[in-house]
C-alpha positions in Angstrom: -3.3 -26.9 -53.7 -3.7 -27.4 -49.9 -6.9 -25.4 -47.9 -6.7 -25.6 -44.5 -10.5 -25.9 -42.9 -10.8 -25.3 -39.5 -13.7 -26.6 -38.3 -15.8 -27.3 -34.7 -15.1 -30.6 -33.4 -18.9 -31.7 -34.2 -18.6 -30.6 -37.4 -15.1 -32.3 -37.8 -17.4 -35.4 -36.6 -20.4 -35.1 -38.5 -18.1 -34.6 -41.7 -16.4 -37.7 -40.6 -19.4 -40.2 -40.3 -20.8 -38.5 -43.3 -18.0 -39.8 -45.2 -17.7 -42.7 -43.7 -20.9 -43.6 -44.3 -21.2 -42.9 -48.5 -17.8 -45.4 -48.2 -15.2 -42.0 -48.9 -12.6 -40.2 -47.5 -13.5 -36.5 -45.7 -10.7 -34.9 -48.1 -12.9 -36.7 -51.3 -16.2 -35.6 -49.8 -15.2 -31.6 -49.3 -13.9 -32.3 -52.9 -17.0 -33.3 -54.2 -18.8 -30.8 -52.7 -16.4 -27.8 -54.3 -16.8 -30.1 -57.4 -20.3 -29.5 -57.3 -20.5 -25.8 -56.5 -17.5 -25.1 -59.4 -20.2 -26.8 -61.9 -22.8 -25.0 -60.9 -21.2 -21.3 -61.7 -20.0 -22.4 -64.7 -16.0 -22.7 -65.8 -14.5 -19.2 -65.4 -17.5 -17.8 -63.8 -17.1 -14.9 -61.2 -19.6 -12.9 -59.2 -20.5 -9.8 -61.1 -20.6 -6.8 -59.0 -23.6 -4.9 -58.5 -24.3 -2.6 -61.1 -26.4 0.7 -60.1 -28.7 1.9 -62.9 -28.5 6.0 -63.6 -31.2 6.3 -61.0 -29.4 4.7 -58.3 -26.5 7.0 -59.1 -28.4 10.4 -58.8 -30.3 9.4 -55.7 -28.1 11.2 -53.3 -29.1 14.6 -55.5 -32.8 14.3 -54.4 -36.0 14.2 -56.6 -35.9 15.7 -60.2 -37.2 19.0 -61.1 -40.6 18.8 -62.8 -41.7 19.9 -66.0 -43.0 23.1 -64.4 -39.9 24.1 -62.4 -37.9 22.8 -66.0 -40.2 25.4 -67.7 -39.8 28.3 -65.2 -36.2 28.1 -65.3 -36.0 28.3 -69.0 -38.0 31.2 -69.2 -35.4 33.2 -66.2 -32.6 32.2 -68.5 -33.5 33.3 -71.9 -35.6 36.5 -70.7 -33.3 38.3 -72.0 -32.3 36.7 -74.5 -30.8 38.0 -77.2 -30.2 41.4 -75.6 -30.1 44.5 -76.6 -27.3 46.1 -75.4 -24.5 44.5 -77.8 
């Protein structure tokens, strides 16, 4: 496979004389460096995206109800329960 880098002149430069100076090509060096970076995440190993907890999902809903308001509501809903007019 072929990458094309395009890169600053100084940068081109400094990659150069970095190479040059460990006694290696500027292709072997950027290979050594992917090298490096594809050993350290592991064979196969992708970023995981983030995951939002239940929380995080719900947030744009605004707060909870309490206990209380839970409470209050039950108590509308079953007032008239079971009715009497079956």
């Amino acid at each position: 496979m072929t990458i094309t880098l395009p890169l600053e002149p100084q940068k081109e430069a400094r990659l150069i004389a970095l190479a040059q100076a460990k006694g290696v090509s500027a292709g072997d060096l950027v290979r050594e460096v992917i090298d490096k970076l594809l050993a350290e995440t592991g064979e196969g190993a992708l970023p995981k995206a983030p995951t939002h907890s239940l929380r995080g999902l719900f947030a744009k809903y605004g707060p909870a109800p309490s206990a209380e308001e839970i409470d209050q509501n039950r108590a509308e809903m079953f007032a008239d329960f079971p009715r009497s007019d079956f």
